[in-house]
N, C-alpha and C positions, 0 to 999 in steps of 0.2 A: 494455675500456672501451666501445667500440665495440657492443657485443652490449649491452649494457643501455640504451642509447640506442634500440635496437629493442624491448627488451620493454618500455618504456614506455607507448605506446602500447597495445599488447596488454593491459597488466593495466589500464590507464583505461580501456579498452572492454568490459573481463570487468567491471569493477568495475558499471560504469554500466547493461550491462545487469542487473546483480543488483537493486541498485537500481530500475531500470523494476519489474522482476518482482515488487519489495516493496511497491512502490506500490500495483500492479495488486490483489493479493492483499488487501492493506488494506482498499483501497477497494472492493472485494468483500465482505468483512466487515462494513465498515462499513453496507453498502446491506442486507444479509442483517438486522445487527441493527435498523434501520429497519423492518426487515417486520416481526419480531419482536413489535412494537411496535401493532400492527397486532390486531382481530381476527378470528376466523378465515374467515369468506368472504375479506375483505381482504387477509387473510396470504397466503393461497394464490395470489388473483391477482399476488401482490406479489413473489411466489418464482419466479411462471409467466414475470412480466418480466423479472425477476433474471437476466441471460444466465450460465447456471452453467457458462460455456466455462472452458475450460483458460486458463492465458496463452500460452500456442502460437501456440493456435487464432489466439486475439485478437492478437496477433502479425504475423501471417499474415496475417489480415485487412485491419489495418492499413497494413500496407504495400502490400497492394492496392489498397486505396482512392487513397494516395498516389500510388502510380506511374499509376493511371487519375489523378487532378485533373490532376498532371503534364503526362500524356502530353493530358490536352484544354486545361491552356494552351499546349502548342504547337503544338496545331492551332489553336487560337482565333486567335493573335496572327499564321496564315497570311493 
């Protein structure tokens, strides 16, 4: 009983990032068929914007950015 009260946890956090990743993906698509829509000098600047990173990447990124705002509100609030 014991041991399923740990994987709890575990599978809400597999679950959630899947989730993120489907979002991400989406709304990658979504922004690509917007270019779509476009014509073509338009298109191509549209697609040059379109950051066609990985979710990793962006990821990655992301939590870069995070842990810098972080890490300068607690130096700010010195």
């Amino acid at each position: 009983m014991k041991i399923y009260f740990l994987l709890i946890p575990f599978f809400v956090f597999i679950l959630s990032s899947c989730a993120e990743k489907g979002f991400y993906q989406s709304q990658q698509k979504i922004l690509k068929q917007e270019c779509e829509k476009l014509n073509s000098p338009q298109y191509e600047a549209c697609l040059r914007e379109l950051d066609d990173q990985s979710y990793d990447d962006y990821r990655r990124e992301r939590e870069k950015i995070i842990e810098e705002e972080i890490l300068n509100k607690k130096l700010s609030s010195y």
